[in-house]
C-alpha positions as CSV (number, residue, x, y, z in Angstrom):
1,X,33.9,20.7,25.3
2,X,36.8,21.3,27.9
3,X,34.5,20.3,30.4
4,X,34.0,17.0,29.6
5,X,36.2,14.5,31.6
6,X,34.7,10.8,30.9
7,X,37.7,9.2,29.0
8,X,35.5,7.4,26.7
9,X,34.1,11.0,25.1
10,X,37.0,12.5,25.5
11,X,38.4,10.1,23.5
12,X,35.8,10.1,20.7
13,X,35.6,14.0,20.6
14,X,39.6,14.0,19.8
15,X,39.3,11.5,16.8
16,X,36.4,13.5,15.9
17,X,38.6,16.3,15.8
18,X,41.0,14.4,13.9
19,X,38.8,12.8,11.1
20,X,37.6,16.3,11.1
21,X,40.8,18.2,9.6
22,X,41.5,15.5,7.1
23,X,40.1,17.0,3.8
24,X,39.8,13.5,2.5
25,X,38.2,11.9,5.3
26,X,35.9,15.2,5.3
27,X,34.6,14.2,1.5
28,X,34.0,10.6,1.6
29,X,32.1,11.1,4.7
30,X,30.3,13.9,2.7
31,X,29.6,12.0,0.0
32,X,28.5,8.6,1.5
33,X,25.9,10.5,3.3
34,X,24.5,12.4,0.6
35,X,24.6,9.2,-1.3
36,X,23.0,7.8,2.0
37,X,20.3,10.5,1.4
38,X,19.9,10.2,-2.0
39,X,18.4,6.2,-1.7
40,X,16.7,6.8,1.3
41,X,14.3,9.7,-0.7
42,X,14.4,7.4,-4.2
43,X,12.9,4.7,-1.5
44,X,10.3,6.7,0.0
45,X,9.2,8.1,-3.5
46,X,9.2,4.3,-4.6
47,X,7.2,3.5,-2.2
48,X,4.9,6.7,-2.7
49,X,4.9,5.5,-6.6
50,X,3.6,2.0,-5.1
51,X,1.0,2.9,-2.2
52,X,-0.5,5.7,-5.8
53,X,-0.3,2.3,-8.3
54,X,-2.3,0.2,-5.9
55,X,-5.3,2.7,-5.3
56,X,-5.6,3.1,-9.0
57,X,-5.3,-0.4,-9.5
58,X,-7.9,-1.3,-6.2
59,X,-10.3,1.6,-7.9
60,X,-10.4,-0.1,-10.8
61,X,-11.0,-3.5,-9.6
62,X,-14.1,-2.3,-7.2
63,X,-15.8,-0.4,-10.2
64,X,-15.3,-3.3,-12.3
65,X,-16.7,-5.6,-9.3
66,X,-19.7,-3.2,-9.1
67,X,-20.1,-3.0,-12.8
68,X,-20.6,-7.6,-12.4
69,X,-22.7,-7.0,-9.6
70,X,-24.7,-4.6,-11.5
71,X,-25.1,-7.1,-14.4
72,X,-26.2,-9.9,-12.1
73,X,-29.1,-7.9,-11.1
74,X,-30.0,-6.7,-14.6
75,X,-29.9,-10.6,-15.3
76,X,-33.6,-10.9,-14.2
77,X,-35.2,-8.1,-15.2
78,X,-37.3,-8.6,-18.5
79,X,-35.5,-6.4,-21.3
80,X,-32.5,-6.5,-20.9
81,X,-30.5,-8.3,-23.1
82,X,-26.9,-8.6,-23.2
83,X,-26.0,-6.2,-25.1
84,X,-28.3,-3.4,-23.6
85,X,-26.5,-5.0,-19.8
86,X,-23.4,-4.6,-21.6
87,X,-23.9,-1.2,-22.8
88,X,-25.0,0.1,-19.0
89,X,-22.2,-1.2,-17.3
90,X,-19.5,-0.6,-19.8
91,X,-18.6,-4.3,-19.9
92,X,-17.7,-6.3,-22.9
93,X,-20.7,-8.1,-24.2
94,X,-18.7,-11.5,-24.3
95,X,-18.1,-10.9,-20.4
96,X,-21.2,-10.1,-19.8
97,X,-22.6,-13.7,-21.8
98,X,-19.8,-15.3,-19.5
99,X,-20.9,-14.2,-16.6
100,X,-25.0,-15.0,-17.6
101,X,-23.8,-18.7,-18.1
102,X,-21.5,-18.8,-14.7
């Protein structure tokens, strides 16, 4: 670092050194980065937590579309009833006499 001769690094490199040797100075700057740390990995695991919660939730909502769509087509075939529809496509039978009438 002796080698360096533009003032303006010179400069920073001496309070550098300075903040350095200051125990106290040395443990807040410690601490605020771990801390800094510390909300940056609780964000990325919230976010993680998020993105996992969606899927489920978008899984659910596509087999529970495909389960109406499946009921819609069993709607004109002779023999099914409701509750024989409701029965194949795990749906409620009050869901499924909804979705006959809609």
């Amino acid at each position: 670092m002796s080698v360096i001769t533009h003032g303006p690094v010179k400069q920073a490199l001496q309070q550098l050194e300075e903040l350095s040797s200051d125990e106290q100075t040395y443990w807040q700057a410690f601490s605020r980065e771990h801390a800094m740390r510390d909300a940056v990995g609780a964000e990325r695991a919230a976010r993680r937590e998020g993105r996992e919660e969606g899927l489920r939730e978008g899984e659910l909502k596509g087999k529970h579309e495909a389960s109406l769509e499946f009921a819609r087509r069993l709607f004109g075939q002779p023999g099914f009833d409701d509750a024989t529809i409701a029965r194949l496509t795990d749906l409620p039978e009050d869901e499924i006499r909804q979705l006959r009438r809609s």
